[in-house]
Each structure stands twice: as structure tokens, then as C-alpha cells.
C-alpha angles and dihedrals in degrees: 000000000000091000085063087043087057102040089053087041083058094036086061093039091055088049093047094051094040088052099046081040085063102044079053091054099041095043092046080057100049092052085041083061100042096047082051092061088044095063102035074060102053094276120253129322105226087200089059096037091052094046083053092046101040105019111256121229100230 
């Protein structure tokens, strides 16, 4: 009984792990995309980015 325990245990393990492998996969793609479209629009002002992200002054 508990060799059928385990065997299901590392059925649902494998499924865990393949599944979280493929969010990997899909969400490195979609940054892969989206840096893509940065760059094809001049990529990213830091001065920009830091007054967003700190609250410029000006």
C-alpha cells in the first residue's frame, strides 16, 4: 500500500515541477518579446525610469 502511496506522491511531484518548468518557459518568452519591442523602440531612459521609481523633483 505505501509503494502505491509513493508512486502517486512522485506522479503529482512530476506534475508539479513540468508545469512550473513551463510557466518558466512561457514567462522567459514573454520578457524575451517584450524586451524585443523595447529595443526595436529606443530601449528604456534611466532618467526617466529613476524619476518613476523615486519621484523626481522636476
Amino acid at each position: 500500500m505505501t509503494g502505491v502511496v509513493q508512486f502517486m506522491r512522485g506522479l503529482v511531484m512530476a506534475a508539479l515541477l513540468l508545469s512550473a518548468a513551463g510557466t518558466l518557459v512561457e514567462a522567459t518568452g514573454i520578457v524575451g518579446r517584450e524586451a524585443a519591442k523595447a529595443h526595436q523602440r529606443g530601449g528604456i531612459k534611466f532618467k526617466w525610469l529613476n524619476q518613476q521609481l523615486v519621484g523626481g523633483g522636476q
